[in-house]
Residue frames as qw, qx, qy, qz and C-alpha x, y, z in Angstrom:
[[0.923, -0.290, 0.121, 0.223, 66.34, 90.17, 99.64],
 [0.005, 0.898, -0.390, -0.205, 69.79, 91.62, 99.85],
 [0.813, 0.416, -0.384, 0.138, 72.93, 89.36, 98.48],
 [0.796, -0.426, -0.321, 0.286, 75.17, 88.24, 100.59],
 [0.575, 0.067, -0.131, 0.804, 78.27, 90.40, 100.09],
 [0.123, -0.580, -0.246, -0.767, 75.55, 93.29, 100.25],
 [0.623, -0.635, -0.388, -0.241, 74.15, 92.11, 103.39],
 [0.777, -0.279, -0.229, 0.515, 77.52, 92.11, 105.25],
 [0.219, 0.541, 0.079, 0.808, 78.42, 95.54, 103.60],
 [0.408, -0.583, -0.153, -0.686, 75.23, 97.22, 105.05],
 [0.698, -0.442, -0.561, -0.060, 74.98, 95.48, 108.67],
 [0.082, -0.779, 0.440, -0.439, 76.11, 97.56, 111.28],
 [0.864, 0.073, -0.414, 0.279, 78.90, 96.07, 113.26],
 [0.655, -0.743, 0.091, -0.101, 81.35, 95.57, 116.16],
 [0.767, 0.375, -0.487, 0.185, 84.75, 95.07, 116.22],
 [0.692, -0.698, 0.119, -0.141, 86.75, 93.83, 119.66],
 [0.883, -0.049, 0.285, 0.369, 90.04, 92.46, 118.18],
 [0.519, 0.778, 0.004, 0.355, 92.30, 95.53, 116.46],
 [0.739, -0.136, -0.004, 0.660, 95.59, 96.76, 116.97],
 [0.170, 0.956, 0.023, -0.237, 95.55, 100.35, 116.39],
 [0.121, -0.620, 0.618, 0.469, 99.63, 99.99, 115.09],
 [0.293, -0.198, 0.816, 0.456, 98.43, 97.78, 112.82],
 [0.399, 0.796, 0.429, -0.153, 96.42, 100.03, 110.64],
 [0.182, -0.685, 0.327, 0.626, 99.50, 101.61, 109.52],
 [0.725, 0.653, 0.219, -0.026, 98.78, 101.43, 105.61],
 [0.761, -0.031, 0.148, 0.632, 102.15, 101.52, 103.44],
 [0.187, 0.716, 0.459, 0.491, 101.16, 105.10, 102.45],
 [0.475, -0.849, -0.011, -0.229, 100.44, 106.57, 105.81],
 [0.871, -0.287, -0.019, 0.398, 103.98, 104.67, 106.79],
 [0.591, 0.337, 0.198, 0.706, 106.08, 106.36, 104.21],
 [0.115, -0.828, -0.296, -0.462, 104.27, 109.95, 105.38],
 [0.539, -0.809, 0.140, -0.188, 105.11, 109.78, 108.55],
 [0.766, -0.258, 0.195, 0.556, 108.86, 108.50, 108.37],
 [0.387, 0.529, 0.217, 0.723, 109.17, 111.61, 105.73],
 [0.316, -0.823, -0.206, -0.424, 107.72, 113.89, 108.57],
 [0.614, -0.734, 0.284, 0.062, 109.94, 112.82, 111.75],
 [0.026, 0.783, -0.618, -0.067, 113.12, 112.19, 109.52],
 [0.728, -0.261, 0.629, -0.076, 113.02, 108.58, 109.86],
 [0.420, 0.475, -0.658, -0.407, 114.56, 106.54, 106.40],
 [0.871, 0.078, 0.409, -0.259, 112.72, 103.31, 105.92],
 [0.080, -0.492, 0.644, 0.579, 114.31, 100.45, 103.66],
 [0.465, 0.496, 0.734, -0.008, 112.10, 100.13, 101.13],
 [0.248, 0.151, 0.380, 0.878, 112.62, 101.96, 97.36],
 [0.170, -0.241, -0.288, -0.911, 108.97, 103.16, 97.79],
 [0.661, -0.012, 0.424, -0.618, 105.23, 102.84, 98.77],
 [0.741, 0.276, -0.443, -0.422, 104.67, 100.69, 95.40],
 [0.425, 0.256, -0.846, 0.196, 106.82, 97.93, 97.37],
 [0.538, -0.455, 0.402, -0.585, 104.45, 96.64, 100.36],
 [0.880, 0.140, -0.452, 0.031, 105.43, 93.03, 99.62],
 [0.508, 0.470, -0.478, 0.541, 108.78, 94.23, 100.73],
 [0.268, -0.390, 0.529, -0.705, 107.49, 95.70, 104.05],
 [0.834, -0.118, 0.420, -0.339, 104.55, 93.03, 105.43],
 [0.611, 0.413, -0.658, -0.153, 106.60, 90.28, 104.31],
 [0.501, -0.276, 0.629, -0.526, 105.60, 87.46, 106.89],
 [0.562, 0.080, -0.713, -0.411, 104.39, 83.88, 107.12],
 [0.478, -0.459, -0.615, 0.427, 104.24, 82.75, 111.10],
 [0.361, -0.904, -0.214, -0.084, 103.49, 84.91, 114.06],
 [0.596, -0.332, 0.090, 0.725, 107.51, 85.76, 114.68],
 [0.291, 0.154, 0.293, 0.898, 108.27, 87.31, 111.06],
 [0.262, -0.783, -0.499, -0.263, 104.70, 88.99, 111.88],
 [0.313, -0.938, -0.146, 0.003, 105.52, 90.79, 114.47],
 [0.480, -0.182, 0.250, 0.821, 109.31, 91.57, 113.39],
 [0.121, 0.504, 0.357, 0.777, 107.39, 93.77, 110.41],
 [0.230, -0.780, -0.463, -0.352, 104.97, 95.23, 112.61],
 [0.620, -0.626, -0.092, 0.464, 107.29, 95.94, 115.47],
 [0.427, 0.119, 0.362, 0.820, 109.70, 97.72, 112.39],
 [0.073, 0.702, 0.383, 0.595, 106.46, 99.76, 111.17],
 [0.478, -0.803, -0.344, 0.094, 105.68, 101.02, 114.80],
 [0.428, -0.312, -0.070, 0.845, 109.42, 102.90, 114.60],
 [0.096, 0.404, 0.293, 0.861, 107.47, 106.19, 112.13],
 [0.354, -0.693, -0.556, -0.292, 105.32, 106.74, 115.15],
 [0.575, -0.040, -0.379, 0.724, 106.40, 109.39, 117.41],
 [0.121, -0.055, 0.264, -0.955, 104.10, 112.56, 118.10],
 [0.334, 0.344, 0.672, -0.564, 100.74, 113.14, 118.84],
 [0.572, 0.423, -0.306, -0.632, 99.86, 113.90, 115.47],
 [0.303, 0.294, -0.877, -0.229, 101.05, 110.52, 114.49],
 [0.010, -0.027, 0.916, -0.401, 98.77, 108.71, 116.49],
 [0.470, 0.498, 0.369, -0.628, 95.74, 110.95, 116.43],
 [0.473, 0.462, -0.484, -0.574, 96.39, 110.04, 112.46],
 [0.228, 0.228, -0.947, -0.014, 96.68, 106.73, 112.92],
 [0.183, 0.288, 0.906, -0.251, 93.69, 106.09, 114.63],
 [0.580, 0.615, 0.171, -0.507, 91.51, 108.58, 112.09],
 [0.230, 0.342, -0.781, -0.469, 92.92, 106.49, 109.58],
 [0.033, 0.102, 0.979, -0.176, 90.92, 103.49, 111.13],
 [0.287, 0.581, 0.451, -0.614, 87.74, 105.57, 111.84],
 [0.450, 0.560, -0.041, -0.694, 87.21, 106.67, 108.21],
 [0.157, 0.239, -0.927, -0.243, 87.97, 103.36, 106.86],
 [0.113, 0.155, 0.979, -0.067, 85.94, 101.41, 108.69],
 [0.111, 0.412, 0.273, -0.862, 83.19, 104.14, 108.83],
 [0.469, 0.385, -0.508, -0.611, 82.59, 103.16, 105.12],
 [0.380, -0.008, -0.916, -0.125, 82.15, 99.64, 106.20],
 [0.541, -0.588, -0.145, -0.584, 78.99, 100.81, 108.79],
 [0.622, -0.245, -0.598, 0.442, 81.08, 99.79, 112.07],
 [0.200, -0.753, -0.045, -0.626, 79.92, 101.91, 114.97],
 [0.660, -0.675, 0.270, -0.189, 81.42, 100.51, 117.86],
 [0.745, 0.442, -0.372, 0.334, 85.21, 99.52, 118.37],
 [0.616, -0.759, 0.207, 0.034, 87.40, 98.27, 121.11],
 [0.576, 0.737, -0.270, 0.230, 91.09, 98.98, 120.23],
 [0.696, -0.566, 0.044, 0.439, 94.21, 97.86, 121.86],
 [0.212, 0.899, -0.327, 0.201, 97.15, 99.76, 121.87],
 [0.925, -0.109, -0.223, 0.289, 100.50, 98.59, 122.81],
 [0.089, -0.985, 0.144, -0.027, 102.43, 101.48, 124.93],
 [0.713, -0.476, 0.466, 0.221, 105.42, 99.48, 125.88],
 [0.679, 0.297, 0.412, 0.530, 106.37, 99.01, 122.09],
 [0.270, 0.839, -0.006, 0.472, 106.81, 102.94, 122.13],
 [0.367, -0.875, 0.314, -0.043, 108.00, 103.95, 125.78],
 [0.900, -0.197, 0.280, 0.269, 110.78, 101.46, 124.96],
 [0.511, 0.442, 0.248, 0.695, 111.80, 103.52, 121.87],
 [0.166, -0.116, -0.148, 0.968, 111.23, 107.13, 124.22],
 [0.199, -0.351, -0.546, -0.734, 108.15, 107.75, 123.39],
 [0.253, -0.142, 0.363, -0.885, 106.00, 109.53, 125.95],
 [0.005, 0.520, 0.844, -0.132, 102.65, 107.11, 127.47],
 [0.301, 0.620, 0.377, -0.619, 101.05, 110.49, 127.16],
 [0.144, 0.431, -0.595, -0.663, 102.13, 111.03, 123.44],
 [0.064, -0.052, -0.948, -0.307, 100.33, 108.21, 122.89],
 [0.021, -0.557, -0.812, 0.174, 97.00, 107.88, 124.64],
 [0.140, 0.625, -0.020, -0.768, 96.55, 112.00, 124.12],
 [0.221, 0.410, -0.398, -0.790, 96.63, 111.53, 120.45],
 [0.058, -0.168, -0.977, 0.121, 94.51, 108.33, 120.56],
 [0.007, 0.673, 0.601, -0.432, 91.96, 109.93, 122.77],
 [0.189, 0.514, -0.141, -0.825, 92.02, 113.05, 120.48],
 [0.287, -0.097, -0.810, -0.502, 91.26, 110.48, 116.97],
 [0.021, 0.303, 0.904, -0.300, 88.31, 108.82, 119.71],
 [0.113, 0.681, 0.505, -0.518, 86.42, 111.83, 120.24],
 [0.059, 0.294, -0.600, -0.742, 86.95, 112.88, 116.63],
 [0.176, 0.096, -0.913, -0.356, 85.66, 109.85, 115.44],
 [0.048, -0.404, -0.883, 0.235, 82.74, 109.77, 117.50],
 [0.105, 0.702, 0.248, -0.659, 81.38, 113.35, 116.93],
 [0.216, 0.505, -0.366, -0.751, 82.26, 113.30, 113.26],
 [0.184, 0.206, -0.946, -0.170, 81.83, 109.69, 112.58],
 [0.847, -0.255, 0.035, -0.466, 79.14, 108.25, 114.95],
 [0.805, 0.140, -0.576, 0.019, 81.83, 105.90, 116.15],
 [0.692, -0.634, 0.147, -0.311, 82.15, 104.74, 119.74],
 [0.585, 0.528, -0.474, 0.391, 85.41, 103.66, 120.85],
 [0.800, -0.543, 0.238, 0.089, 87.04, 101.77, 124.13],
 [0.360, 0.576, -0.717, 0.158, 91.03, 101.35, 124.63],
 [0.984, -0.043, -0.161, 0.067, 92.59, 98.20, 125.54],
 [0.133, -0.697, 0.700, -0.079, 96.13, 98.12, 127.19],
 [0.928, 0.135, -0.346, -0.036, 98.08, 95.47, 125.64],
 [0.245, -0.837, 0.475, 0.114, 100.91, 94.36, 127.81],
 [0.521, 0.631, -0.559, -0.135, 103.88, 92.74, 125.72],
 [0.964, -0.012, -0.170, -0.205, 104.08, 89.36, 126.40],
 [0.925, 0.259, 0.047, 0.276, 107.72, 89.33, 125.65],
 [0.126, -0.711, 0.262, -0.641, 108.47, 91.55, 127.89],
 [0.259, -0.164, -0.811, 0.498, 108.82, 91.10, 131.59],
 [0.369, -0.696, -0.576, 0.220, 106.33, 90.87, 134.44],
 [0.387, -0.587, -0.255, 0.664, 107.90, 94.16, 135.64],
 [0.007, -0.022, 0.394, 0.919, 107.82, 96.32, 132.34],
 [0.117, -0.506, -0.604, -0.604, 104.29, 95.53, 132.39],
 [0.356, -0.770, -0.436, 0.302, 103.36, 96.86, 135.97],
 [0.210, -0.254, 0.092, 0.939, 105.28, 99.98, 134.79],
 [0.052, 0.339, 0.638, 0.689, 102.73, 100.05, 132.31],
 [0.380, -0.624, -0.620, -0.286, 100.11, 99.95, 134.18],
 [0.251, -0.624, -0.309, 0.673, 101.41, 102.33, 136.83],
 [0.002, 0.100, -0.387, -0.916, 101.80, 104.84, 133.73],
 [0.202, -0.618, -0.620, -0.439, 97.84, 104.21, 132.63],
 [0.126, -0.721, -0.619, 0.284, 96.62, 105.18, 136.20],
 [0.046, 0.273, -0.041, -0.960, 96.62, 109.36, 134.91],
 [0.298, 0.303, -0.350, -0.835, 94.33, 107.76, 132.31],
 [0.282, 0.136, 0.868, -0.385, 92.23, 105.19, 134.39],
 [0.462, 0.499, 0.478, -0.556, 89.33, 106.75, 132.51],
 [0.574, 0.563, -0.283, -0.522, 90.11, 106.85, 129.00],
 [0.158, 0.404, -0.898, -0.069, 91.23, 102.70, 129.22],
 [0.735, -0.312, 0.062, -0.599, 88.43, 100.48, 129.88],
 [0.992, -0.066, 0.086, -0.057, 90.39, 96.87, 129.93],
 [0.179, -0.594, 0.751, 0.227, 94.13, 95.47, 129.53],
 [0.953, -0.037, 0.232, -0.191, 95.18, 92.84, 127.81],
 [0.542, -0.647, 0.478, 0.242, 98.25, 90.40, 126.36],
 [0.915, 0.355, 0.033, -0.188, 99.77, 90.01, 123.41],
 [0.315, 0.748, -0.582, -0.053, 102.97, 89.93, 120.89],
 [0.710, 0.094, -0.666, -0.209, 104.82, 86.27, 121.29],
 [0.790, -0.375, 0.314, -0.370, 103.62, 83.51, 123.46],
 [0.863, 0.240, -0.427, 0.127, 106.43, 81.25, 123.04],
 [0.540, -0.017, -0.503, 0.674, 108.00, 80.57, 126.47],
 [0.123, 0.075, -0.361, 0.921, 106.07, 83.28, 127.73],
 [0.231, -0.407, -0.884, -0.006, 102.42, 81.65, 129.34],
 [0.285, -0.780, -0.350, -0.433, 99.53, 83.78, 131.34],
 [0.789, -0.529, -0.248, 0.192, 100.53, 82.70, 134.38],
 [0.560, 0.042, -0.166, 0.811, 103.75, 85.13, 134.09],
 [0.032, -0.307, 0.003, -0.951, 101.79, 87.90, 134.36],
 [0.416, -0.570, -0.708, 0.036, 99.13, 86.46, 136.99],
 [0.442, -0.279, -0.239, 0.819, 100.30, 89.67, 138.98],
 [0.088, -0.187, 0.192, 0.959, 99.45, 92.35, 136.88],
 [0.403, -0.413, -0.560, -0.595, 96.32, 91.16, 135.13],
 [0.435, -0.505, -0.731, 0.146, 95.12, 90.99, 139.02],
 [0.315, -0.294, -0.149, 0.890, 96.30, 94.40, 139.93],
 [0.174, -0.241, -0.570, -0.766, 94.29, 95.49, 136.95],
 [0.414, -0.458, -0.733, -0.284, 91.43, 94.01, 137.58],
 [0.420, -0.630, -0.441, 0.482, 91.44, 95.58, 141.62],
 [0.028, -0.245, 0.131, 0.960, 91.53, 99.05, 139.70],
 [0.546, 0.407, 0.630, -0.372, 88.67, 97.74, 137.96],
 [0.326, 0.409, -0.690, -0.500, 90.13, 97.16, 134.28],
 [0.922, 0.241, 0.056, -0.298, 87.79, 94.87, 132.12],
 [0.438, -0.456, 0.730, 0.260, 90.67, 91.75, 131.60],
 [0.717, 0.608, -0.162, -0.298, 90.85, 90.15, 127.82],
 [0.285, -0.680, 0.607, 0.295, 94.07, 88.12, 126.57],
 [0.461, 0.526, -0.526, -0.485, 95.58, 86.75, 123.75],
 [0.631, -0.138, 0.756, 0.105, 95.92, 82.75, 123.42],
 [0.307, 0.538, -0.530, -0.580, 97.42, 82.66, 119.62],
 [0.907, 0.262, -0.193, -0.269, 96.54, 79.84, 116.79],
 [0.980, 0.106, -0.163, 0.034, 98.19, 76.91, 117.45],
 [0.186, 0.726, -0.565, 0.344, 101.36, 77.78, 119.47],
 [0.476, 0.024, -0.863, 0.170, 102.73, 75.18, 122.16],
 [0.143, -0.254, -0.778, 0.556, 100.87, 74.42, 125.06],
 [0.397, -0.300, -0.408, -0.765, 97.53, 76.71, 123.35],
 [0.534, -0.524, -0.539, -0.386, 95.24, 74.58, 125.27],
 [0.486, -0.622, -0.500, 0.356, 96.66, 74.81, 128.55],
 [0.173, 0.012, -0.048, 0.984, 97.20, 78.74, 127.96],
 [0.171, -0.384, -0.384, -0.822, 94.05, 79.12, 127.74],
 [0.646, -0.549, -0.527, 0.059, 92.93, 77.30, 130.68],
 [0.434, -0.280, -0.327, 0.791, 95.43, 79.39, 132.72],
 [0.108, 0.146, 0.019, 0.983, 93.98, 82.37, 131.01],
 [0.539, -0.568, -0.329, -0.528, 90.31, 81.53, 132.00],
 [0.735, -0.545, -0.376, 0.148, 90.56, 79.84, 135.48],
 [0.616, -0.406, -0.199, 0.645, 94.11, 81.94, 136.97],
 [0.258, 0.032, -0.028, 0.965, 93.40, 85.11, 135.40],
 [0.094, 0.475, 0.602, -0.635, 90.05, 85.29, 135.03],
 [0.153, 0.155, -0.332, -0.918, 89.71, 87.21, 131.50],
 [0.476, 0.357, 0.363, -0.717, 86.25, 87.77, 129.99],
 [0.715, 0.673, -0.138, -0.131, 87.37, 87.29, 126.58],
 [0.707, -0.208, 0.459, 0.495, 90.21, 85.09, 124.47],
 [0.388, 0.745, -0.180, -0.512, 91.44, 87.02, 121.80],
 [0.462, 0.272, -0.790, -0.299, 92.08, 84.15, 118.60],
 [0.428, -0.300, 0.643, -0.559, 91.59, 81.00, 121.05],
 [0.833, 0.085, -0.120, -0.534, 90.13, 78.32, 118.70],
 [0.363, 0.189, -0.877, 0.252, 92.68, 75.71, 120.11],
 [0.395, -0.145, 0.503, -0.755, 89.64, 75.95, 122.82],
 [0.838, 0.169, -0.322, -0.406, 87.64, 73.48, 120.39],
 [0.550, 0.284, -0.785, 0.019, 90.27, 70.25, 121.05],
 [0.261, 0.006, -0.849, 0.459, 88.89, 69.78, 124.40],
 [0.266, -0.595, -0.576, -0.494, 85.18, 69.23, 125.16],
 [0.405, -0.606, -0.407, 0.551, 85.70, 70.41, 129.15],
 [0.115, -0.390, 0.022, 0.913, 86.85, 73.81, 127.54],
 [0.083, -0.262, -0.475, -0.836, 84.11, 74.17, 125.58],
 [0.373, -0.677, -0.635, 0.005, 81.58, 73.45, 128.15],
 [0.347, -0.524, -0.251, 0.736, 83.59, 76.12, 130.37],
 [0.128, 0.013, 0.257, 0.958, 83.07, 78.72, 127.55],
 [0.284, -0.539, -0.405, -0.682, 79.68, 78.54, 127.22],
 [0.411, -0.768, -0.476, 0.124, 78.36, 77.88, 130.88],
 [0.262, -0.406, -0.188, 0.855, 80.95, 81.19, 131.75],
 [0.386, 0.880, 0.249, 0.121, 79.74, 82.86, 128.33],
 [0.458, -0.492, 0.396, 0.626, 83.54, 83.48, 127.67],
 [0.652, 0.722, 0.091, -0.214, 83.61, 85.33, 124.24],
 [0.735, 0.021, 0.436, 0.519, 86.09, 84.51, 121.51],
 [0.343, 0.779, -0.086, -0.518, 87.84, 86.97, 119.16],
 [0.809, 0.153, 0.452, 0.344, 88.45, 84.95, 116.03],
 [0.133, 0.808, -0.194, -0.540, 90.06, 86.83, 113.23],
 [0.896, 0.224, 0.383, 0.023, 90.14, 84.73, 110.22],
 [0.538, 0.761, -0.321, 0.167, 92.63, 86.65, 107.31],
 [0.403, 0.703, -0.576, 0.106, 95.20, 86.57, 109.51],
 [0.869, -0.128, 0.477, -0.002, 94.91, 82.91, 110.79],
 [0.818, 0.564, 0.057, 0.099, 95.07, 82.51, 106.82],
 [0.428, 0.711, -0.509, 0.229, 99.00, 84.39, 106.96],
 [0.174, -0.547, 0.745, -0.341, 100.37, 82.97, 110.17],
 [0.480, -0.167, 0.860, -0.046, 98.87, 79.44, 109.94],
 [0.184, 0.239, -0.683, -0.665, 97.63, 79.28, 106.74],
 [0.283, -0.462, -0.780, -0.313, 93.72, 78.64, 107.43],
 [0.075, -0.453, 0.089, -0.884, 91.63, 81.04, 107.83],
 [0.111, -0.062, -0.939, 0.318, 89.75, 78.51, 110.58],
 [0.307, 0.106, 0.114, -0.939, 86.28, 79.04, 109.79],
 [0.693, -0.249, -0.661, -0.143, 85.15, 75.69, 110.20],
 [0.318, -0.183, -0.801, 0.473, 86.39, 76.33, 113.28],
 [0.138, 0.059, 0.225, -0.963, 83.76, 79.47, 113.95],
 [0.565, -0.159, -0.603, -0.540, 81.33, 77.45, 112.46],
 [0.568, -0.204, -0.743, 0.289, 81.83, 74.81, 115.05],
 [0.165, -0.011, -0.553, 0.817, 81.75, 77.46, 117.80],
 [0.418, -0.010, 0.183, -0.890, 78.62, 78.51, 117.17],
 [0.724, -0.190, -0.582, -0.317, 76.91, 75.19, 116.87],
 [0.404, -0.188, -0.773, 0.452, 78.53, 74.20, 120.39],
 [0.401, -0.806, -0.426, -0.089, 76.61, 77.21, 121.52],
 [0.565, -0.184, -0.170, 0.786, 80.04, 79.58, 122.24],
 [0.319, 0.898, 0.286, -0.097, 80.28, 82.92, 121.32],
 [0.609, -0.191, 0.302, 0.708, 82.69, 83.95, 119.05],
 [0.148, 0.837, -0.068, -0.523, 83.34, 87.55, 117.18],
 [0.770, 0.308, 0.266, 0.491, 84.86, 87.98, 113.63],
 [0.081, -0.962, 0.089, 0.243, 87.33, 90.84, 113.78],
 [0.565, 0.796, -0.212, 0.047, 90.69, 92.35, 111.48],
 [0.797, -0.400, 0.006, 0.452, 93.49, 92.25, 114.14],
 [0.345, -0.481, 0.280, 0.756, 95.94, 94.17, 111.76],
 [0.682, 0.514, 0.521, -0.009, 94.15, 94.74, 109.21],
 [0.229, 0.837, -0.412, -0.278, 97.11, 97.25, 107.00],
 [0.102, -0.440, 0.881, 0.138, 99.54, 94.18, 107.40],
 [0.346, 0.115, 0.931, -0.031, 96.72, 91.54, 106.60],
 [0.049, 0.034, -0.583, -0.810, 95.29, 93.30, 104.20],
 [0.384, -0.397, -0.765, -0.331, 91.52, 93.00, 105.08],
 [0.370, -0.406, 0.246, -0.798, 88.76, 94.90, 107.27],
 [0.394, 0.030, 0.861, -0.319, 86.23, 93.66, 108.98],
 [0.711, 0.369, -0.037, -0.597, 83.96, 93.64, 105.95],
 [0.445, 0.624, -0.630, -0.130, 86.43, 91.48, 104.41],
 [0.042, -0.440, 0.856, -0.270, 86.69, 89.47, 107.24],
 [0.566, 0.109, 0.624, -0.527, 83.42, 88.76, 107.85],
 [0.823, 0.387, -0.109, -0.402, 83.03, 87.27, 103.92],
 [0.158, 0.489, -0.838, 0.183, 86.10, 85.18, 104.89],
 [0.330, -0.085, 0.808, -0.481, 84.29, 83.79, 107.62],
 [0.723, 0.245, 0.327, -0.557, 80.91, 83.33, 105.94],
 [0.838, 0.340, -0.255, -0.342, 82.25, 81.51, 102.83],
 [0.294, 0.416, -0.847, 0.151, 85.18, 79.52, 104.24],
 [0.303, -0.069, 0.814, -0.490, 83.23, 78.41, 107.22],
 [0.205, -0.240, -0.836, -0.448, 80.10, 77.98, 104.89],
 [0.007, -0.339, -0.439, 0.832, 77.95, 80.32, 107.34],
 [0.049, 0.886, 0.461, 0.001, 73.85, 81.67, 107.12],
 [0.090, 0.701, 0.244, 0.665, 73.11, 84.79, 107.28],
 [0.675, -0.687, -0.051, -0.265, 71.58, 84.08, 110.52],
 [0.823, -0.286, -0.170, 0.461, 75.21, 83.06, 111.67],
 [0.403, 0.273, -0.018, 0.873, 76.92, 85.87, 110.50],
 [0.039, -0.674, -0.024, -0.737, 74.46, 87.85, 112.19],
 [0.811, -0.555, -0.185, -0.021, 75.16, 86.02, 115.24],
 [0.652, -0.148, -0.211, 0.713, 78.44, 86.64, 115.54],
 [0.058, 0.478, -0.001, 0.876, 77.70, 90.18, 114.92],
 [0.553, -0.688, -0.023, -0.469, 75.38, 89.97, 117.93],
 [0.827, -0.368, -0.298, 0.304, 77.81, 88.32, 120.11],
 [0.522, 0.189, -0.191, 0.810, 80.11, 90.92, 119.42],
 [0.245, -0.627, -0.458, -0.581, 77.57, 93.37, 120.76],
 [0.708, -0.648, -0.012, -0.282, 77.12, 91.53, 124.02],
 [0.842, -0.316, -0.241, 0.366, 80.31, 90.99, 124.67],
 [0.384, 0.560, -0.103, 0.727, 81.56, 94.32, 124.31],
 [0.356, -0.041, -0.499, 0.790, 82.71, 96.86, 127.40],
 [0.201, -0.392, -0.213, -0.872, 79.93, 99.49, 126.42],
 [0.283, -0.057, 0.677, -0.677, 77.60, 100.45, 129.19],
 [0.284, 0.237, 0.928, -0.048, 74.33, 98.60, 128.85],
 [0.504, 0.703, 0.327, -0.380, 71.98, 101.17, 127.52],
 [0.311, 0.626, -0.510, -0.501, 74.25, 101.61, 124.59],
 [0.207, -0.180, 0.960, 0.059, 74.78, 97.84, 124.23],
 [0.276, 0.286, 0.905, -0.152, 71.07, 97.46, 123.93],
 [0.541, 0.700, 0.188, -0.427, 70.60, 99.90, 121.30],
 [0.003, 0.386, -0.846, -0.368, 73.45, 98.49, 119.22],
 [0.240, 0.015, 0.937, -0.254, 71.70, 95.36, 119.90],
 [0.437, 0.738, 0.409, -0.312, 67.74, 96.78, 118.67],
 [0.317, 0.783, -0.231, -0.482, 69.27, 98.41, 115.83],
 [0.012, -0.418, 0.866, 0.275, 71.10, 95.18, 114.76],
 [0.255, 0.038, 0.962, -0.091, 68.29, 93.29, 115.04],
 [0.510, 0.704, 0.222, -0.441, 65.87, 95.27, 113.21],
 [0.275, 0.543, -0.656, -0.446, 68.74, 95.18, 110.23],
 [0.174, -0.142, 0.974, 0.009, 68.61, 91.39, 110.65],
 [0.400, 0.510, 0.670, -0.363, 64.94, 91.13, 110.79],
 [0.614, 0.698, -0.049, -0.365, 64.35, 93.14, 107.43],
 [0.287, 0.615, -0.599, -0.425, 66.89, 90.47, 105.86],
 [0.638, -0.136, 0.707, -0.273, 65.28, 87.64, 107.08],
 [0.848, 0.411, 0.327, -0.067, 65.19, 84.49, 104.19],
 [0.231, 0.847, -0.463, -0.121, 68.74, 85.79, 103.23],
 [0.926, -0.049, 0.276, 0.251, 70.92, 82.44, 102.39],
 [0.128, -0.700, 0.482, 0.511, 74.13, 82.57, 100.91],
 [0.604, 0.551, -0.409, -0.406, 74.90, 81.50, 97.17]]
């Protein structure tokens, strides 16, 4: 019988909820603003207080929007995502669906190919050196217009194949699904997998979320546990089998609980919810990390935690025969830890 914090270590995992820009470690920041010329204010690395200084989902994404200015060639990218890969790689994750957010570079000049080229170069890195499997996400910026994101998404179609889904984040104040009902349909009639954000507790949460199941259609809610306050939307999650990407640390900075009663709760109603990092440089926490959040805050088996790890599984993009050896290989792990309780 393994211990808990062991048992989470060793389980092999999924993650469906990461930012690639927000893996940018204060280290790797400082490296690459010393490489393209770029003067950051901040006396050093020793100071990352100074940089991820944040408490809501605004000053959040003022820092992270700030870090994203040291990113500018392909090198910088393809580093930035083998920074992720050999992190997590130590934490036995073998399958990862990663958004990216082009519009927060082509806005600063930065080439859509400059990005996805040095992306797709870390992927197939990471998968031949690593054994890690890897799907992009197109985010489009929320906080943006309707029309900056259909640029976007005219700018993916060179790279139709190396994108398997879209989806929406950055802030959702004043700016609902339903603005972008357009685009996430266009998508979808190219045959992008659809996904989208509905953040912790912002205004009108529950009915964003309804717009984002019923008028867009998405597969997945990325955060979304305002879905809990209304028992119609939970019935709709499970009878669609809508998955949930919960991401507990950084509930814990931007609403100060990491809501893992509430992941509890999901999986008694019979939902399916995921436990994943989001940013995990600026929140300070993988998915190992995340997932012992989840298991002691929420007060979580074994057998739960390895349920969410199998939801994440089956709700991922991967084609089925991979899905279902993820799947056998997770469940043998499970099965030889079987009688595993937490402390």
């Amino acid at each position: 019988m393994r211990d808990m914090a062991s048992f989470i270590e060793q389980m092999p995992k999924a993650e469906l909820h990461m930012h690639i820009e927000g893996v940018l470690e204060p280290e790797l920041k400082f490296e690459m603003a010393a490489r393209n010329g770029i003067e950051l204010p901040y006396d050093s690395v020793d100071d990352p207080a100074a940089m991820y200084d944040f408490d809501d989902l605004p000053t959040f994404l003022d820092a992270r929007y700030e870090g994203d200015t040291v990113l500018i060639t392909e090198a910088d990218f393809y580093d930035l995502g083998m920074a992720y890969y050999s992190t997590v790689a130590r934490e036995n994750l073998v399958y990862a669906e990663i958004f990216f957010d082009p519009q927060a570079h082509t806005t600063r000049g930065v080439e859509f190919s400059t990005v996805i080229e040095g992306l797709h170069r870390a992927q197939v890195d990471a998968e031949s050196r690593l054994g890690i499997e890897s799907h992009l996400i197109m985010c489009f910026l929320r906080d943006h217009s309707a029309e900056s994101a259909h640029q976007a998404l005219e700018q993916a179609a060179p790279y139709r194949d190396r994108i398997i889904g879209v989806g929406l984040d950055s802030d959702e104040q004043g700016n609902p699904p339903s603005k972008f009902a357009d685009v996430f349909a266009a998508a979808a009639a190219e045959g992008f997998r659809l996904t989208m954000h509905c953040d912790v507790d912002q205004e009108n949460s529950v009915n964003h979320i309804w717009q984002a199941i019923d008028d867009i259609g998405v597969e997945r809610i990325d955060h979304g546990v305002n879905a809990l306050e209304e028992r119609a939307l939970i019935g709709e999650f499970v009878n669609r089998r809508i998955g949930q990407t919960v991401c507990p640390i950084s509930n814990r900075y931007v609403v100060a609980d990491s809501r893992s009663r509430d992941i509890k709760q999901m999986l008694d109603e019979g939902m399916l919810p995921t436990v994943n990092s989001d940013d995990p440089a600026y929140f300070r926490g993988y998915m190992n990390d995340n997932l012992a959040v989840a298991q002691s805050d929420g007060g979580l088996t074994a057998a739960e935690v390895g349920q969410l790890m199998r939801n994440a599984f089956t709700m991922s993009w991967t084609t089925d025969t991979r899905k279902q050896a993820y799947l056998a290989a997770l469940d043998e792990y499970l099965a030889a830890s079987a009688g595993l309780d937490p402390d």
